[in-house]
C-alpha atoms as one frame of an Amber mdcrd trajectory, in Angstrom:
protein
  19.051 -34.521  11.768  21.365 -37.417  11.100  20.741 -40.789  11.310  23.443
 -43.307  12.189  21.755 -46.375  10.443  22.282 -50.295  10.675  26.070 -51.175
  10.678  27.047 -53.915   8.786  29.896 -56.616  10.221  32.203 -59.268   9.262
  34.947 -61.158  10.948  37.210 -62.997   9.296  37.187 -67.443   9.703  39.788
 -68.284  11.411  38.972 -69.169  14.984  40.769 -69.267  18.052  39.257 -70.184
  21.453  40.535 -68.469  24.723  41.128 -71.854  25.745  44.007 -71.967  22.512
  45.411 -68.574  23.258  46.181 -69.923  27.430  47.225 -73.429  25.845  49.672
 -71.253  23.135  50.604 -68.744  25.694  52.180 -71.357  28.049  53.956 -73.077
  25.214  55.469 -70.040  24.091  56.295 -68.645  27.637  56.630 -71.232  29.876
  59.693 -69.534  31.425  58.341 -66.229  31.570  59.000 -64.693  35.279  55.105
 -63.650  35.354  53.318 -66.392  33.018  50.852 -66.939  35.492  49.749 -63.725
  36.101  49.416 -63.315  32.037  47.359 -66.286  32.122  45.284 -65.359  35.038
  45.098 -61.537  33.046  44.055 -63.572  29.603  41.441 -66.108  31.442  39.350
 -62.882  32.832  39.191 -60.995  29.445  36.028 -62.313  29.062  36.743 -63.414
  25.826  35.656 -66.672  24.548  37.214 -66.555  20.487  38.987 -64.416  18.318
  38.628 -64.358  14.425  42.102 -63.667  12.199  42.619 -62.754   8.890  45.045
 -65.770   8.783  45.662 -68.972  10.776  47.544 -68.793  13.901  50.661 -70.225
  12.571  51.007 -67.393  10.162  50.156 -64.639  12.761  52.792 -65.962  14.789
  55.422 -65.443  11.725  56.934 -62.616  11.626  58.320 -61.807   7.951  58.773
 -58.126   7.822  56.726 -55.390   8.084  56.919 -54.641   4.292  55.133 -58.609
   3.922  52.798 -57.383   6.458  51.994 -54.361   4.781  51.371 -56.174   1.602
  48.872 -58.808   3.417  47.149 -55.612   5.247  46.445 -54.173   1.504  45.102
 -57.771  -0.252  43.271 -58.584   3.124  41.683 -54.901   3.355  40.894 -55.118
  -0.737  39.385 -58.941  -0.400  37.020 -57.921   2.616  35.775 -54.356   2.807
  33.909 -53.731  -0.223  31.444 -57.068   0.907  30.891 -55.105   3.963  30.276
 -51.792   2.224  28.170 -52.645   0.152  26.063 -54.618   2.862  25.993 -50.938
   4.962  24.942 -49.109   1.971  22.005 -51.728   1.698  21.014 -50.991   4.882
  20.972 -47.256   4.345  19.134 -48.075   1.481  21.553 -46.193  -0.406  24.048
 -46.322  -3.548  27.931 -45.745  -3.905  26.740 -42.701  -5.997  24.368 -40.981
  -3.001  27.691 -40.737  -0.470  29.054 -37.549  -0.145  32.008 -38.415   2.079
  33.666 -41.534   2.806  35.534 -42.083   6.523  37.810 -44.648   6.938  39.854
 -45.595  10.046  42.256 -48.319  10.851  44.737 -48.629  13.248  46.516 -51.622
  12.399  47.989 -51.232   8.557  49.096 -48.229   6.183  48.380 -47.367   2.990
  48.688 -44.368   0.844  46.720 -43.137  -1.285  44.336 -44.633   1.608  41.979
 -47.215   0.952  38.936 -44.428   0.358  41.022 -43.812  -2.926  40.885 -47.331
  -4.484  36.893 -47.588  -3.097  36.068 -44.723  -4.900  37.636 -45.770  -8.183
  35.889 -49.200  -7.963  33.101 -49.690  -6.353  30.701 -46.590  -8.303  31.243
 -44.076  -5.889  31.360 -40.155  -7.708  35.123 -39.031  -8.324  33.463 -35.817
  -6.423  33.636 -37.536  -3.065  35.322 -36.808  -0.131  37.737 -38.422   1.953
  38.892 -38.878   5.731  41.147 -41.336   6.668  42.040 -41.875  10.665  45.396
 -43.775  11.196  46.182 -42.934  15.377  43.144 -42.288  17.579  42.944 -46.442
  18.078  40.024 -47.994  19.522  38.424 -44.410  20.149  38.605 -44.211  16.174
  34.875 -45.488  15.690  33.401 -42.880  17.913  35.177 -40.534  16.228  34.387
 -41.595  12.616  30.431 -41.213  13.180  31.368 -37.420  15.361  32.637 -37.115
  12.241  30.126 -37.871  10.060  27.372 -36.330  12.403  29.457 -33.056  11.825
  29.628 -32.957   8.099  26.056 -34.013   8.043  25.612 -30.741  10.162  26.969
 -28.628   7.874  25.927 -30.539   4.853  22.752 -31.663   5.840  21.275 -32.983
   2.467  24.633 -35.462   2.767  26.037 -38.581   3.624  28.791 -40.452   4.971
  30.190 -43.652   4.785  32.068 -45.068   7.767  34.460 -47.647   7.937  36.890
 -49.302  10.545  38.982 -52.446   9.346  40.870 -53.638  11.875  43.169 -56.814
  11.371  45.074 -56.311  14.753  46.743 -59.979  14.394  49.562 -58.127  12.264
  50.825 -56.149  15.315  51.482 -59.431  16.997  55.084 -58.628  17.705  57.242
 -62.173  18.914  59.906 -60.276  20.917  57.751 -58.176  22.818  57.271 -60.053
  26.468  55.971 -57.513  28.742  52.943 -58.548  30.589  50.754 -55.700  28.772
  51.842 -57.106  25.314  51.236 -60.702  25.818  47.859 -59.769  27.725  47.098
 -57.861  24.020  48.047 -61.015  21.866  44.969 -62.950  24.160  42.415 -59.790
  23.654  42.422 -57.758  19.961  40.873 -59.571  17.440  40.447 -59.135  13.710
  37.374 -57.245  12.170  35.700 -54.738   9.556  32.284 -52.637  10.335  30.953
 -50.017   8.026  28.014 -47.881   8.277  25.938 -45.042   6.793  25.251 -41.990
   8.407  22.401 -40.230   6.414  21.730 -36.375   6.502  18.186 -36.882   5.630
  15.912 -40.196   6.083  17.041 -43.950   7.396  15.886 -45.365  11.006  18.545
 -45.567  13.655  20.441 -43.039  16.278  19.562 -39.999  15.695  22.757 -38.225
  16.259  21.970 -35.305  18.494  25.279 -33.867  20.001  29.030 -34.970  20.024
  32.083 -34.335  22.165  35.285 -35.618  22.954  37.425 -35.615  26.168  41.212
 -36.706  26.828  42.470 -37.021  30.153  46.083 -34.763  30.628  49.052 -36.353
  30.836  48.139 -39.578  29.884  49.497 -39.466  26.151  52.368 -42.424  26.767
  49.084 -44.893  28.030  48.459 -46.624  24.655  50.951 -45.677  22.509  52.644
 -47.575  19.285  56.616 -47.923  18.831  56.591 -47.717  15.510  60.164 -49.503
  14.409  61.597 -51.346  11.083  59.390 -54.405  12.233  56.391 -52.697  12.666
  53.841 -51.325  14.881  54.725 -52.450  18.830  51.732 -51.776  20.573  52.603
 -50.674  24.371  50.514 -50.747  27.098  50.069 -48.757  30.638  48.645 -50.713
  33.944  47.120 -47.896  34.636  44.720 -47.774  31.627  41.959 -50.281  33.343
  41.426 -47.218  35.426  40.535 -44.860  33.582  36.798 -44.991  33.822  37.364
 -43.226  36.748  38.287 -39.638  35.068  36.105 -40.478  31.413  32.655 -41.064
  33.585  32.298 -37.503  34.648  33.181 -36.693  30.942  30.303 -38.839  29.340
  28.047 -37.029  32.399  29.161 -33.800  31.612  28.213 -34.174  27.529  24.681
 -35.207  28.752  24.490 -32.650  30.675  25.059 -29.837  27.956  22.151 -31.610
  26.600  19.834 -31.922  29.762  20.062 -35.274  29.719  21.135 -37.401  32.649
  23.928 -40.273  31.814  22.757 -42.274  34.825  19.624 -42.603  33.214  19.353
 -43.175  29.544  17.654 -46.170  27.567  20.376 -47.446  25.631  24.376 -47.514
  26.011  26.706 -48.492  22.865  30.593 -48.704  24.674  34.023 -49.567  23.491
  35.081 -52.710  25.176  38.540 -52.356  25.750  38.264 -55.060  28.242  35.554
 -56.284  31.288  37.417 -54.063  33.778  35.793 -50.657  30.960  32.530 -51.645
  31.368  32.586 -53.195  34.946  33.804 -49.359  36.060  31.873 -47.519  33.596
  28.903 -49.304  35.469  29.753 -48.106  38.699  30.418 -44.936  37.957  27.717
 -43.982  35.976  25.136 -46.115  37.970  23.895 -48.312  35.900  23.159 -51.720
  35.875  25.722 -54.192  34.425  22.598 -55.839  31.922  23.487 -51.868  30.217
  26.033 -52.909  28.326  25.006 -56.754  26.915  25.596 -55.184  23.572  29.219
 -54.699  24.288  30.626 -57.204  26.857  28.653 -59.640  23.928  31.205 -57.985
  20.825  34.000 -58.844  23.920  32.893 -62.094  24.421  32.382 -63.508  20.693
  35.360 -61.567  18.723  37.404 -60.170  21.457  38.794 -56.040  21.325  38.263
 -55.499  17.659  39.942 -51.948  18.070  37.646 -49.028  16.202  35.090 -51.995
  14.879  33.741 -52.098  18.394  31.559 -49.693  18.864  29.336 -50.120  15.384
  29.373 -53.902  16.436  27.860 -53.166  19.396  25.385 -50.987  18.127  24.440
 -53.381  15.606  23.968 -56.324  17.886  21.099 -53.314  19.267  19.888 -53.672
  16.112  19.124 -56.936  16.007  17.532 -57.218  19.474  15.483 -55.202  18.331
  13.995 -53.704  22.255  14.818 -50.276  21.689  11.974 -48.105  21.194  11.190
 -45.043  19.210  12.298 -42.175  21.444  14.430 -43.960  23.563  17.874 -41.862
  24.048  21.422 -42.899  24.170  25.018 -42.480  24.352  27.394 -44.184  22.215
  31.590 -44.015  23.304  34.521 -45.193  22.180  38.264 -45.153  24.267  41.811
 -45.315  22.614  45.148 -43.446  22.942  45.299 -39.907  23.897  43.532 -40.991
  26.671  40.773 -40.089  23.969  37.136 -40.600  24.502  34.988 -39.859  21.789
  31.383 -39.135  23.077  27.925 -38.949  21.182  24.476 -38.963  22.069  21.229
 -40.110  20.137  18.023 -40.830  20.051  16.305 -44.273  18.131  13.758 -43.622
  15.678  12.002 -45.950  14.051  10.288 -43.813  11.823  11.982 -41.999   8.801
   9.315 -40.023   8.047  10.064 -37.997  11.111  13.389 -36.926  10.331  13.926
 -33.552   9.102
């Protein structure tokens, strides 16, 4: 079966402190009609820092979303093969042993997609595949290792490469003043995560079944305006909610596979904000201490978009408490309202992989 192994993570260094983002919100927006319930919104994200691909004073530029386009390319070209190669460690593979590389990103465009210029120069065969994802968002991770789990089904002497880069500071947007876009500019932060999922071999979740669920009707939730300056990221109210529907979804996958959601070992979810896991808690009943992993990728580096979900699971890697055996259910939430939804079990021990 496969084996989702050790992700590898890197933010980029510059800092800035929740403390900053209130302190810039209220000098940018001191006559906003609702700055203090913006404020009040930022102060309970949880988050303590962000890291950006460029100092504040740049993100808060705006020169054109052909300039931006050109720093997503020389930021994405500077800072993802470090990472790669630091995942394919970790598999204890090489460029030439990946049969199918996914890439998602949310927050810049390029075509041919980055997968293209990786292939051509890092020593990965001209044979491999590609998948980019551009517009399933934060629920982009999950889906990249469904993904991978389900080419490593059919191909099961394969593997696949996964990548989310996520440098959300270039959708800041300077006009746009509604409460759920300044909330945003306090919460997404920059980011790049990459792992291996391995058809044969590796320790790590053993992927065991995948599924994905979208709630009707809620397509105009998260959504990007995509105009001459850019991407304008847009934002329901309602979305906090939406635990409420998903739960029963995540149940009903662990179900299919006689497992019980309320009562699994380990739990690797998107952190879209404190509200997402404070629900998800609730309704799944299970304590709060279930998702450390994520509320600690919330706290440290804020919403990192698709990047979330393999940070998480690698901060479970390097606590190092889960034990062989031990099952799991990994989820990640973006526009649609998507969930993607995938359950595994740890194993520590290579040799008993198929």
């Amino acid at each position: 079966m496969a084996v989702l192994c050790k992700p590898a993570i890197a933010v980029p260094e510059y800092v800035i402190t929740n403390d900053e983002t209130l302190e810039l919100a209220q000098r940018l927006h001191g006559d906003h009609p609702q700055l203090d319930l913006v404020l009040r919104l930022i102060e309970h994200t949880g988050v303590q820092k962000r890291h950006l691909i460029q100092p504040i004073e740049k993100v808060l530029q705006h020169p054109g979303f052909d300039a931006r386009s050109e720093v997503y390319e020389a930021q994405t070209k500077a800072r993802v093969p470090a990472v790669v190669r630091q995942a394919l460690d970790q598999a204890e593979l090489e460029p030439s042993q990946i049969d199918l590389i996914i890439y998602v990103s949310c927050t810049g465009f390029m075509m041919p997609p980055p997968t293209a210029w990786l292939i051509n120069t890092m020593g990965f065969r001209p044979q491999t595949r590609q998948m980019p994802i551009a517009q399933l968002g934060c629920a982009a991770g999950g889906a990249a290792v469904n993904r991978a789990h389900d080419f490593c089904t059919a191909y099961p002497d394969a593997n696949v490469l996964v990548i989310a880069c996520e440098f959300c500071s270039l959708c800041y947007q300077p006009t746009d003043l509604g409460v759920g876009s300044l909330l945003s500019n306090g919460l997404f932060g920059d980011g790049i995560a990459a792992a291996v999922v391995r058809g044969k071999g590796g320790t790590g979740v053993r992927l065991e079944r995948n599924g994905s669920y979208i709630i009707p009707d809620t397509e105009q939730w998260i959504s990007y305006a995509v105009r001459s300056t850019g991407f304008h990221f847009q934002l329901d109210k309602r979305v906090p909610g939406t635990m409420e529907p998903l739960a029963p979804a995540l149940s009903a996958l662990a179900d299919q596979h006689q497992w019980n959601a309320s009562k699994l070992d380990f739990y690797i979810i998107h952190a879209g904000g404190p509200r997402i896991l404070d629900d998800l808690s609730r309704f799944l009943d299970v304590p709060p201490e279930a998702f450390r992993f994520s509320r600690a990728t919330l706290t440290e580096y804020g919403n990192i978009a698709s990047a979330v979900v393999l940070d998480a699971l690698s901060r479970m890697f390097d606590e190092a408490s889960t034990l062989h055996g031990q099952r799991g259910i990994m989820a990640g939430f973006g526009p649609g309202i998507t969930a993607e939804i995938s359950l595994g079990t740890w194993t520590s021990e290579p040799e008993a992989v198929g």
